[in-house]
N, C-alpha and C positions, 0 to 999 in steps of 0.2 A: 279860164276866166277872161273879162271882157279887158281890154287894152284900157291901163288906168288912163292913160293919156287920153284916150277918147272919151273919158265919161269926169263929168264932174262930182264933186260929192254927194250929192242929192241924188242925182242919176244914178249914182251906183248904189246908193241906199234903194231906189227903187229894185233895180236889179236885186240885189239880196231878198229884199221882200217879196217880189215875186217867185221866184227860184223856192225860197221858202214854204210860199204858202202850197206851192204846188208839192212839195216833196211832204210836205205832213203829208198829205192825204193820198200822195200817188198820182193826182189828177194827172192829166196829160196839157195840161198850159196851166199856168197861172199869172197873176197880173196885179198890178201896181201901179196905183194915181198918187199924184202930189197934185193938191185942189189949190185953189187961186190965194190961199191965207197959209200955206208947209207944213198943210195934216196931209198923214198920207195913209192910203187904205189899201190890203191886198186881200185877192181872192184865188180860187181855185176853179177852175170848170166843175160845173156836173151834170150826173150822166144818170138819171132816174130815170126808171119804164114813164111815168108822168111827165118828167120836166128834165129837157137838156137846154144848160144855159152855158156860155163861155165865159171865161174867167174877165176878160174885158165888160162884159155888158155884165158882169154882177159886179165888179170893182166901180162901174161907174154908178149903178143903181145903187150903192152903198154909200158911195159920196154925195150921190142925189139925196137920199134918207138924211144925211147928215147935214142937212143945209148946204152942203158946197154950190157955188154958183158958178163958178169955173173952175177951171184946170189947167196946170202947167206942163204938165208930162204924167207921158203913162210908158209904161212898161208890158210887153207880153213876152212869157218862155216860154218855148214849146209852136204847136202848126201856128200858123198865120193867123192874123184874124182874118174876119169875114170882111165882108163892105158894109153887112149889118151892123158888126161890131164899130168898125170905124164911124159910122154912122152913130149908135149912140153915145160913141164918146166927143164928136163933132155936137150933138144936140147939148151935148154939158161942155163942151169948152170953147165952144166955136171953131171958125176954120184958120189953121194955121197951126196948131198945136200938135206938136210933134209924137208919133207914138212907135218905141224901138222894141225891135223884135229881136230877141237872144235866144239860141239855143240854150238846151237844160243849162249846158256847161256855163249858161254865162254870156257868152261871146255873142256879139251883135250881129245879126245876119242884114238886117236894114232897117229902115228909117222910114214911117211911111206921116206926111201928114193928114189931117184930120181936113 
């Protein structure tokens, strides 16, 4: 699990909630936003013959849905995101905004911003 010292309480509520959302379902990444007011939203990847989305760009489409207007921090567990990814979470929080990448375990691999 991630070095508590590195993460604050929120952040690591993020972590949990994405680590979570991805182990319901198996996905292979899952992902967790805290929006610009401390609602926070997690999702899973998916992977249909019709539609493959990443757990990032549906964690943020979900925040979109929900009125969020920004964003404080995201969370992804599991491969990297994309530049596409990073990119729609930049169109919901603007640039600056920090997005950490954890293996399943937890453990923080990097920091990338938005």
């Amino acid at each position: 699990m991630a070095d508590p010292v590195s993460l604050d309480a929120e952040d690591a509520k993020l972590v949990t909630l994405a680590r979570g959302a991805r182990g319901r379902v198996g996905a292979p990444q899952g992902a967790a936003l805290r929006d610009e007011t401390g609602r926070t939203y997690a999702s899973a990847s998916v992977d249909l013959p019709s539609v493959r989305l990443s757990a990032l760009v549906l964690v943020v489409a979900q925040a979109a849905a929900s009125g969020a207007r920004g964003a404080e921090a995201a969370v992804v567990v599991g491969p990297d995101p994309s530049e596409a990814d990073i990119a729609a979470m930049r169109d919901l929080a603007g640039p600056g905004v920090t997005v950490m990448v954890c293996a399943p375990d937890g453990t923080i691999r990097s920091r990338a911003a938005t």
